[in-house]
N, C-alpha and C positions, 0 to 999 in steps of 0.2 A: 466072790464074783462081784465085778461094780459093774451096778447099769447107768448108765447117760439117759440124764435127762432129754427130752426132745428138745431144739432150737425154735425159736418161737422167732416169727416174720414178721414184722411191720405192715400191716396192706400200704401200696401203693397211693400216694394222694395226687392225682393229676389238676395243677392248680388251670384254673381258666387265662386263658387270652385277655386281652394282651399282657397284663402285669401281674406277676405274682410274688408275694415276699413268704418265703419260707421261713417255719417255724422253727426253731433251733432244734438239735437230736436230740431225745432224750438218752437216758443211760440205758442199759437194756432191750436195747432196739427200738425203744418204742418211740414215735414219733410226732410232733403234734399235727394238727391239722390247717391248711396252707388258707390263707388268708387273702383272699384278692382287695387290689387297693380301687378307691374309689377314682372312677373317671375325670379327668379334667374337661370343666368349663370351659367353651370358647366364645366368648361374648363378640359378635361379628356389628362389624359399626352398621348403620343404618343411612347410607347416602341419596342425600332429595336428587330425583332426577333433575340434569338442566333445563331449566327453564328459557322457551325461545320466544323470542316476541314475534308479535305478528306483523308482517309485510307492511312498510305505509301502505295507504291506499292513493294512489295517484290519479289526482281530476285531469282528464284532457284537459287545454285551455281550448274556450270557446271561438272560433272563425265568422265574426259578423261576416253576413253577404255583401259586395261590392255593393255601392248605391248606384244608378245608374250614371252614365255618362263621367264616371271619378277618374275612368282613365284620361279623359280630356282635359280635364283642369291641367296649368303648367301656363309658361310665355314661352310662344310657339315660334316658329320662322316661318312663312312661306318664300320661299326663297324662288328666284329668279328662273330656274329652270322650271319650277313647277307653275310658275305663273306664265310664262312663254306657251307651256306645255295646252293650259289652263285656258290661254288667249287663242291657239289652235284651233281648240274646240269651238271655240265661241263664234270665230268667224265664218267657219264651215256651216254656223247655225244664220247667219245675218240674210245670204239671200243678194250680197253685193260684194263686188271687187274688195275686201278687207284686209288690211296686212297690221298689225302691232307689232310690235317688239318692245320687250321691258326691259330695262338697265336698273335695279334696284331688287328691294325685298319689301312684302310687309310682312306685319308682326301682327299676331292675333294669342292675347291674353287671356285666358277661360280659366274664372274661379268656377265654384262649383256652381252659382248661378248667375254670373252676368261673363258678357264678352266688351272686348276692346278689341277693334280694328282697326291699324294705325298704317296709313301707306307712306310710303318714303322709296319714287321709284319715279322714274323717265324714261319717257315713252315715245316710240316715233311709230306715226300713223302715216300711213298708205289709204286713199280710197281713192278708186275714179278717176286715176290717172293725176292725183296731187297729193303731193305731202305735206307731213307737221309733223314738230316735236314737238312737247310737251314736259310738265313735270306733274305728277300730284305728291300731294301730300294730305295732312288732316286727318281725321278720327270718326268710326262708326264706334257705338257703344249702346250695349241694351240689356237686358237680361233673358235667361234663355231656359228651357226644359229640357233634357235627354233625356225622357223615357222613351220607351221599345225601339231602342237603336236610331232616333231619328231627334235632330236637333230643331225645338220649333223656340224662334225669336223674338222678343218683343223689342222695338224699336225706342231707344233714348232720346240719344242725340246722334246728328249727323253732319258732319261737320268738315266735308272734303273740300278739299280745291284742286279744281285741276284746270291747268293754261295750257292750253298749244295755242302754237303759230302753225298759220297757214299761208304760205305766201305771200310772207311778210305780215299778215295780219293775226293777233290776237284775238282767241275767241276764248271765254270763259265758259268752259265745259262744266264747272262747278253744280250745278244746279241737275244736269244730267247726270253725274257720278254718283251725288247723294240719293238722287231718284232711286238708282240704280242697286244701290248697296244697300240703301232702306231697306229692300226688301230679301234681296238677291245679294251674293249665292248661297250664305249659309244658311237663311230659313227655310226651314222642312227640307233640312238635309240629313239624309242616311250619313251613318258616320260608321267607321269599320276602329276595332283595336286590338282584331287579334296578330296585329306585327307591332314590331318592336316602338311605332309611334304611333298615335290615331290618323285614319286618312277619311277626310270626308268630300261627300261628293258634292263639288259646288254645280250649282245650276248655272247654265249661258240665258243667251238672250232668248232661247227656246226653251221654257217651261221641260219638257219632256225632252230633253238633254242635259246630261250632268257628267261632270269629269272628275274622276279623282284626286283629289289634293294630297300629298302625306305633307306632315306636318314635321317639322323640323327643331329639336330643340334650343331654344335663345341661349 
Protein backbone atom coordinates (compact mmCIF):
# COMPACT_ATOMS: atom_id res chain seq x y z
CA UNK A 1 0.00 0.00 0.00
CA UNK A 2 1.71 3.73 -0.95
CA UNK A 3 0.61 6.59 1.01
CA UNK A 4 0.84 10.33 -0.44
CA UNK A 5 2.53 12.70 1.00
CA UNK A 6 0.30 15.78 1.78
CA UNK A 7 0.78 18.96 -0.69
CA UNK A 8 2.22 21.74 1.07
CA UNK A 9 0.75 25.55 -0.06
CA UNK A 10 2.64 28.50 -0.38
CA UNK A 11 0.65 31.25 2.03
CA UNK A 12 -0.48 33.98 -0.09
CA UNK A 13 1.66 37.30 -0.08
CA UNK A 14 -0.57 40.39 -0.79
CA UNK A 15 2.01 42.89 -2.05
CA UNK A 16 0.96 46.72 -0.96
CA UNK A 17 -0.23 49.65 -3.31
CA UNK A 18 0.65 51.02 -5.48
CA UNK A 19 3.79 48.95 -6.82
CA UNK A 20 4.88 45.71 -6.25
CA UNK A 21 7.74 43.46 -7.85
CA UNK A 22 7.31 39.85 -7.32
CA UNK A 23 9.67 37.47 -6.22
CA UNK A 24 10.53 34.68 -8.60
CA UNK A 25 8.61 30.93 -7.75
CA UNK A 26 10.66 28.88 -6.12
CA UNK A 27 10.67 25.23 -6.88
CA UNK A 28 8.40 23.33 -4.55
CA UNK A 29 5.83 25.77 -4.23
CA UNK A 30 7.49 27.73 -2.04
CA UNK A 31 7.58 31.39 -2.80
CA UNK A 32 9.57 34.41 -1.92
CA UNK A 33 8.33 37.30 -0.21
CA UNK A 34 7.07 40.44 -2.45
CA UNK A 35 9.01 43.35 -2.18
CA UNK A 36 7.48 46.89 -2.45
CA UNK A 37 9.51 49.49 -4.41
CA UNK A 38 10.40 52.67 -3.13
CA UNK A 39 8.10 55.87 -3.88
CA UNK A 40 9.18 58.43 -6.35
CA UNK A 41 10.25 61.98 -5.53
CA UNK A 42 8.42 64.83 -6.93
CA UNK A 43 10.51 67.92 -6.59
CA UNK A 44 7.56 70.84 -7.34
CA UNK A 45 9.30 74.09 -8.51
CA UNK A 46 8.79 77.07 -6.19
CA UNK A 47 7.30 80.24 -8.12
CA UNK A 48 7.68 84.03 -6.35
CA UNK A 49 4.42 85.40 -6.64
CA UNK A 50 4.01 88.53 -9.19
CA UNK A 51 5.23 91.37 -7.91
CA UNK A 52 2.80 94.71 -8.72
CA UNK A 53 3.89 97.96 -8.22
CA UNK A 54 2.07 100.61 -6.67
CA UNK A 55 -0.30 103.25 -8.28
CA UNK A 56 1.60 106.68 -9.09
CA UNK A 57 0.42 109.02 -6.70
CA UNK A 58 -1.18 111.91 -8.66
CA UNK A 59 -0.76 115.79 -7.17
CA UNK A 60 -3.88 117.69 -8.25
CA UNK A 61 -2.25 120.89 -10.06
CA UNK A 62 -2.93 123.79 -7.89
CA UNK A 63 -5.79 126.75 -9.13
CA UNK A 64 -4.31 130.26 -7.92
CA UNK A 65 -7.55 132.59 -7.15
CA UNK A 66 -8.43 135.09 -9.88
CA UNK A 67 -6.84 138.48 -8.67
CA UNK A 68 -9.30 141.00 -8.62
CA UNK A 69 -10.42 143.06 -11.42
CA UNK A 70 -8.09 140.33 -14.05
CA UNK A 71 -11.08 139.88 -16.10
CA UNK A 72 -10.86 143.65 -17.10
CA UNK A 73 -7.48 143.82 -18.32
CA UNK A 74 -7.66 143.56 -22.45
CA UNK A 75 -7.90 146.86 -25.38
CA UNK A 76 -11.59 147.27 -24.99
CA UNK A 77 -14.18 149.12 -27.55
CA UNK A 78 -16.74 151.12 -26.41
CA UNK A 79 -18.45 151.44 -29.34
CA UNK A 80 -20.97 153.84 -30.68
CA UNK A 81 -24.16 152.15 -29.73
CA UNK A 82 -23.14 151.91 -26.15
CA UNK A 83 -22.01 155.36 -26.02
CA UNK A 84 -25.43 156.98 -27.66
CA UNK A 85 -26.91 154.40 -25.31
CA UNK A 86 -24.39 156.05 -22.39
CA UNK A 87 -25.29 159.79 -23.62
CA UNK A 88 -29.24 158.92 -23.15
CA UNK A 89 -28.76 158.59 -19.80
CA UNK A 90 -26.78 161.52 -19.17
CA UNK A 91 -29.16 163.94 -20.60
CA UNK A 92 -32.09 162.66 -18.83
CA UNK A 93 -29.68 163.51 -15.77
CA UNK A 94 -28.79 167.57 -17.16
CA UNK A 95 -32.22 169.12 -16.11
CA UNK A 96 -32.04 171.02 -19.78
CA UNK A 97 -33.38 170.54 -23.50
CA UNK A 98 -30.19 168.07 -24.23
CA UNK A 99 -29.69 165.93 -27.39
CA UNK A 100 -25.98 164.24 -28.56
CA UNK A 101 -25.52 161.90 -30.81
CA UNK A 102 -21.98 160.18 -31.33
CA UNK A 103 -20.60 159.07 -34.89
CA UNK A 104 -17.36 157.11 -33.59
CA UNK A 105 -15.90 154.61 -30.81
CA UNK A 106 -13.60 155.01 -28.00
CA UNK A 107 -11.04 152.65 -26.80
CA UNK A 108 -10.18 152.05 -23.23
CA UNK A 109 -7.04 149.84 -22.58
CA UNK A 110 -6.86 148.28 -18.89
CA UNK A 111 -3.60 146.55 -17.94
CA UNK A 112 -3.75 145.08 -14.59
CA UNK A 113 -3.12 148.49 -13.09
CA UNK A 114 -3.40 151.43 -15.23
CA UNK A 115 -6.07 152.62 -17.92
CA UNK A 116 -6.04 154.51 -21.34
CA UNK A 117 -9.01 156.36 -22.57
CA UNK A 118 -8.62 157.30 -25.98
CA UNK A 119 -11.82 159.17 -27.90
CA UNK A 120 -12.03 159.14 -31.59
CA UNK A 121 -15.77 160.12 -32.18
CA UNK A 122 -18.18 163.13 -33.55
CA UNK A 123 -20.66 164.47 -32.13
CA UNK A 124 -23.72 166.66 -32.80
CA UNK A 125 -25.24 168.67 -29.99
CA UNK A 126 -28.68 169.96 -29.59
CA UNK A 127 -29.47 172.54 -26.54
CA UNK A 128 -32.00 175.26 -26.28
CA UNK A 129 -33.24 175.40 -29.52
CA UNK A 130 -29.32 175.39 -31.24
CA UNK A 131 -27.02 173.16 -32.55
CA UNK A 132 -23.33 172.06 -33.06
CA UNK A 133 -21.20 169.50 -34.19
CA UNK A 134 -18.14 168.76 -32.94
CA UNK A 135 -15.23 166.28 -33.02
CA UNK A 136 -13.17 164.91 -29.91
CA UNK A 137 -10.35 163.17 -29.63
CA UNK A 138 -7.22 162.83 -27.22
CA UNK A 139 -6.42 160.61 -24.12
CA UNK A 140 -7.44 160.14 -20.39
CA UNK A 141 -4.73 157.77 -18.61
CA UNK A 142 -4.03 156.90 -14.90
CA UNK A 143 -3.74 154.01 -12.79
CA UNK A 144 -6.55 152.26 -11.14
CA UNK A 145 -7.60 149.38 -8.19
CA UNK A 146 -10.46 146.80 -8.72
CA UNK A 147 -10.98 145.50 -5.46
CA UNK A 148 -14.50 144.36 -4.21
CA UNK A 149 -15.91 144.82 -7.55
CA UNK A 150 -15.63 148.58 -7.95
CA UNK A 151 -13.00 150.43 -10.03
CA UNK A 152 -11.43 153.40 -7.97
CA UNK A 153 -8.99 155.86 -10.44
CA UNK A 154 -6.12 157.79 -10.05
CA UNK A 155 -5.77 160.58 -12.43
CA UNK A 156 -2.33 160.91 -14.91
CA UNK A 157 -2.94 162.74 -17.60
CA UNK A 158 -5.63 164.18 -19.44
CA UNK A 159 -5.39 165.28 -22.45
CA UNK A 160 -8.99 165.64 -24.68
CA UNK A 161 -9.87 167.93 -27.25
CA UNK A 162 -12.91 168.57 -28.11
CA UNK A 163 -14.35 171.58 -30.96
CA UNK A 164 -17.82 172.17 -31.84
CA UNK A 165 -19.39 174.80 -33.84
CA UNK A 166 -22.17 176.60 -32.84
CA UNK A 167 -23.64 178.77 -35.33
CA UNK A 168 -20.89 179.22 -37.12
CA UNK A 169 -18.80 179.69 -34.07
CA UNK A 170 -15.97 177.67 -32.55
CA UNK A 171 -15.96 177.04 -29.07
CA UNK A 172 -13.25 174.94 -27.48
CA UNK A 173 -15.08 172.49 -25.22
CA UNK A 174 -11.51 171.10 -24.36
CA UNK A 175 -11.11 172.08 -20.91
CA UNK A 176 -14.71 170.92 -19.94
CA UNK A 177 -14.20 167.23 -21.43
CA UNK A 178 -10.96 166.94 -19.40
CA UNK A 179 -12.80 168.36 -16.25
CA UNK A 180 -15.25 165.80 -17.04
CA UNK A 181 -13.19 162.54 -17.67
CA UNK A 182 -10.69 163.41 -14.88
CA UNK A 183 -12.89 162.22 -12.67
CA UNK A 184 -16.02 160.61 -14.37
CA UNK A 185 -17.25 158.01 -15.46
CA UNK A 186 -15.03 155.19 -14.69
CA UNK A 187 -13.92 156.30 -11.06
CA UNK A 188 -15.65 154.35 -8.40
CA UNK A 189 -17.39 152.44 -10.81
CA UNK A 190 -19.02 149.03 -10.11
CA UNK A 191 -17.92 146.87 -12.75
CA UNK A 192 -19.89 143.41 -13.59
CA UNK A 193 -17.83 140.12 -15.60
CA UNK A 194 -19.96 137.51 -15.06
CA UNK A 195 -21.03 137.76 -19.07
CA UNK A 196 -18.97 137.08 -21.80
CA UNK A 197 -17.12 140.79 -21.61
CA UNK A 198 -16.78 143.15 -18.39
CA UNK A 199 -19.74 145.86 -18.28
CA UNK A 200 -19.15 148.82 -16.10
CA UNK A 201 -21.31 151.29 -14.75
CA UNK A 202 -20.23 154.63 -15.95
CA UNK A 203 -21.45 157.67 -13.92
CA UNK A 204 -23.57 160.78 -15.93
CA UNK A 205 -23.58 164.21 -14.85
CA UNK A 206 -25.59 163.11 -11.64
CA UNK A 207 -23.32 161.32 -9.14
CA UNK A 208 -26.16 158.89 -8.21
CA UNK A 209 -26.91 157.86 -11.93
CA UNK A 210 -24.77 155.27 -13.56
CA UNK A 211 -25.47 153.35 -16.90
CA UNK A 212 -24.02 150.27 -17.92
CA UNK A 213 -21.40 150.03 -20.50
CA UNK A 214 -20.34 146.32 -21.93
CA UNK A 215 -17.23 146.58 -23.20
CA UNK A 216 -16.26 145.27 -26.48
CA UNK A 217 -13.26 143.60 -27.65
CA UNK A 218 -10.60 145.71 -29.93
Amino acid sequence: MTTSAPETTAPETTAPAPTTTDAPSGGGGGGGAATTAPAETTTVPTTAPPTTAPAPTTVPPTTAAPTPGECLVGNWVITQDEMNAFYDTLEATVGAPLDITVSGQTLLDLTADTYLYTADFDLVVSAVGTSGEGQSSGTVSGTYTADDGVIVTTLGSSNLSVIVTVGGQTLDESAFANGLLGSVPINDAPYDCSGPTPVIMFETADPGVRHPVTLTPA
